[in-house]
Every structure is written in C-alpha cells, then in structure tokens.
C-alpha positions in Angstrom: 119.9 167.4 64.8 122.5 167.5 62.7 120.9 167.3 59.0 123.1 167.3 56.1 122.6 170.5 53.3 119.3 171.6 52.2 117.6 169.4 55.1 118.0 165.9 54.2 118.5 163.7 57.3 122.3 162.0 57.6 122.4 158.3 56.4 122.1 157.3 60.0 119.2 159.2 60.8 117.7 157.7 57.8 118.5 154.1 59.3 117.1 154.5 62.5 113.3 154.5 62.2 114.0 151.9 60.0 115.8 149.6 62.9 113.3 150.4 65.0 110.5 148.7 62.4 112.3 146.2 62.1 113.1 145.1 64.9 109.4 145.1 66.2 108.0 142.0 64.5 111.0 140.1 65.6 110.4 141.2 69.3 106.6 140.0 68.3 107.4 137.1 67.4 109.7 135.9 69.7 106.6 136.7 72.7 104.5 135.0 70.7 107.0 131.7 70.8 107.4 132.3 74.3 104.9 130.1 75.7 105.8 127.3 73.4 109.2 127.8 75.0 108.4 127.5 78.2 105.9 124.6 77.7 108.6 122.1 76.1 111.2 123.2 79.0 108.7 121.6 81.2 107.9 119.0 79.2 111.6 118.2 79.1 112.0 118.8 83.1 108.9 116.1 83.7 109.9 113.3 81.1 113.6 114.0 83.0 112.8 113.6 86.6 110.4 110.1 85.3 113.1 108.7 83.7 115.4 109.4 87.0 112.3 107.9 89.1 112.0 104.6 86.6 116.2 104.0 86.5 115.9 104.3 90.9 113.2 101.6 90.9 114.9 99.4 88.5 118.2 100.2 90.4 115.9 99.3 93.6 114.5 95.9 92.0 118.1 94.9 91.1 119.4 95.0 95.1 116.7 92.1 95.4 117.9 88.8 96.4 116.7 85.8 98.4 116.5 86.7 101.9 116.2 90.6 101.5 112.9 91.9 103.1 110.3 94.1 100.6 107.0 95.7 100.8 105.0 95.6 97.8 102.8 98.5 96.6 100.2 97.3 98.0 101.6 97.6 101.9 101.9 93.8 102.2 105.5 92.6 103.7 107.5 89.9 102.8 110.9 88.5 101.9 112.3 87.6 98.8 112.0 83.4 98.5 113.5 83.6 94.5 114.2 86.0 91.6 112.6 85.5 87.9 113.3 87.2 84.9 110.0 89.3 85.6 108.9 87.8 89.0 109.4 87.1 92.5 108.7 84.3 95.0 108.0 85.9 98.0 107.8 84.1 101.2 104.6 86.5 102.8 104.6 83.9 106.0 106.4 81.2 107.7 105.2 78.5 104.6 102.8 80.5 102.5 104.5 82.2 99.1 103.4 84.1 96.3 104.5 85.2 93.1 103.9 88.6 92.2 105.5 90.9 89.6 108.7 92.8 90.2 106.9 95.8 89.6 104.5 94.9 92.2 108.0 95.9 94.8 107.2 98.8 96.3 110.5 99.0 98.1 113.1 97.0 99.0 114.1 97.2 102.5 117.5 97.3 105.0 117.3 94.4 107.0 117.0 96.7 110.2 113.7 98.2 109.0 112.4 95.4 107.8 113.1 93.5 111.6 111.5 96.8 113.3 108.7 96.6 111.0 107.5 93.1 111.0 108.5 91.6 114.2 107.7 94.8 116.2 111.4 95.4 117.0 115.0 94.1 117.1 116.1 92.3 120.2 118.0 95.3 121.3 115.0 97.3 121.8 113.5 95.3 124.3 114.8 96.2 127.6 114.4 93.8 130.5 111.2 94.1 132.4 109.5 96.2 129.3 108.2 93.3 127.5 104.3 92.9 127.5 103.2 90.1 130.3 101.1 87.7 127.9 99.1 85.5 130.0 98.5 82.1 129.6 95.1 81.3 129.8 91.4 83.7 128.9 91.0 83.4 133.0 93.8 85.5 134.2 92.1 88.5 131.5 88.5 88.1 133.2 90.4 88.6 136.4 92.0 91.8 135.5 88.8 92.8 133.5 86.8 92.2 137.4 89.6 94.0 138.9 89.2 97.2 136.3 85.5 97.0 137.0 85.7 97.7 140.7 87.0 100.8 140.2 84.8 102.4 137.5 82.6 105.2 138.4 79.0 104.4 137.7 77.2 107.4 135.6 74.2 105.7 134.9 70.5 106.9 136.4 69.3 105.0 139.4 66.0 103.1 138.5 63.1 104.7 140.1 64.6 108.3 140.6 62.5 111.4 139.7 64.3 112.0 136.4 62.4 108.6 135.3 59.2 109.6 136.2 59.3 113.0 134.3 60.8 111.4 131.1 58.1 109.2 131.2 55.5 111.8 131.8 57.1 114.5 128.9 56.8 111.2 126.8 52.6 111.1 127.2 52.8 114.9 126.9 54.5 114.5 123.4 51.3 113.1 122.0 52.1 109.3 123.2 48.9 108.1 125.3 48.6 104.8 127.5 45.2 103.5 125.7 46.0 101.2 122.6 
C-alpha cells in the first residue's frame, strides 16, 4: 500500500474506512424500512384493484334499463320493470315485482344468456323431435311407471326361504327370547 512519508496513510486511504461506516447505518436502515415498503405497495395494489372492481359494477348498474334481464346477488332472475335513483322494479314473474336495491344486481345479463338461463333455451336450440313429450293427463305417467315396473329385477328375499329362518334364530341367540 502506497503510504505517504513516515507511514501516514494517503487521504484516500484515510476516507475509506470511513465510507464504509458510514454507509452501514444507512444500509440498516433502509432493511429496516423495507417491510413498511412493501406493506403500503400492497396496500396501494388492494385499494387499486377495489376501486377498479366498484367503477365495473357501477359501469354494470348503468347498462340497466327496462327490459334487460339481471340476476341479483342472491341467484334470483329477473328483468328490469323500472330504474330509481337507488332502486329497481324488477319484474321476478309474469305479474309479481319487486323493488330491491341496485346494489342488490348481481349482474346484468346479454339477452341471449338471460333466454338460455330462464326459459331453458332459445328457440334455436330445440331441434325438431328433441323436445320433451309432456303428457296430458297423471294416467299416461302411471302407465309408463307399470311399464318400467315389468322389467325391474326383483332383489328382494323370498318369504319363507332358509335365510329367514336363520335370521330369526341368530335373533333368539342374541339374547332375544320368545317368553314375555
């Protein structure tokens, strides 16, 4: 090392351990502020990504208008009779509304979905000959219920049959006697 006369360190030898001390608390203390760091950055991500989920569902309570299908939050389907300031007439049935709260819309629905969902299809999905037969009277399903009947394997024990007799004798064995 080069040291200057009579073995006194150089100015920048001098400055170096010095650097290095001092730049250790710094180091410290920016690990130290590390986890506050990273717990406002996810503080900031979270109150972000709510305030992107709460402009969609205001965005989502804005496309509603009379005649648009929803689903409320709590499952129940209906469509949209007439929009309040902070309701909505819904029309849950043919006749029978209700007013509930336009935060109570779950989602507001394309008319297609809302048709597949409620009425079990659009008319294009039904091909001819696919359609359930309905019948039109209780008599025509206790004749098909007969019908089913006659087929059916019967897995039940025959009265009388050996297998009786010794369930009814391990039954007296089993402490059970005939006197009362």
């Amino acid at each position: 090392m080069p040291y200057l006369r009579d073995g006194i360190p150089t100015p920048a030898q001098q400055a170096a351990p010095r650097r290095s001390q001092e730049g250790l608390p710094a180091v410290n203390g920016l690990v130290t502020l590390l986890p506050f760091i990273v717990l406002i950055g996810v503080m900031f991500l979270m109150t972000r990504s709510a305030k992107r989920k709460q402009q969609q569902a205001a965005a989502m309570r804005d496309q509603m208008e009379p005649g648009t299908g929803v689903r409320t939050i709590g499952g129940l389907y209906a469509t949209v009779k007439e929009v309040r300031e902070d309701t909505v007439l819904l029309e849950v049935a043919p006749g029978q509304h209700s007013l509930f709260a336009k935060n109570a819309v779950g989602a507001v629905l394309e008319p297609e979905e809302y048709e597949r969902i409620v009425h079990g299809g659009t008319s294009g999905d039904l091909k001819s000959g696919s359609a359930p037969v309905v019948p039109d009277d209780a008599s025509e399903l206790a004749d098909a219920h007969e019908q089913a009947e006659d087929g059916k394997l019967d897995l039940g024990k025959d009265s009388g049959s050996k297998a009786d007799e010794d369930a009814g004798t391990d039954a007296r064995r089993d402490g059970d006697t005939d006197s009362k």
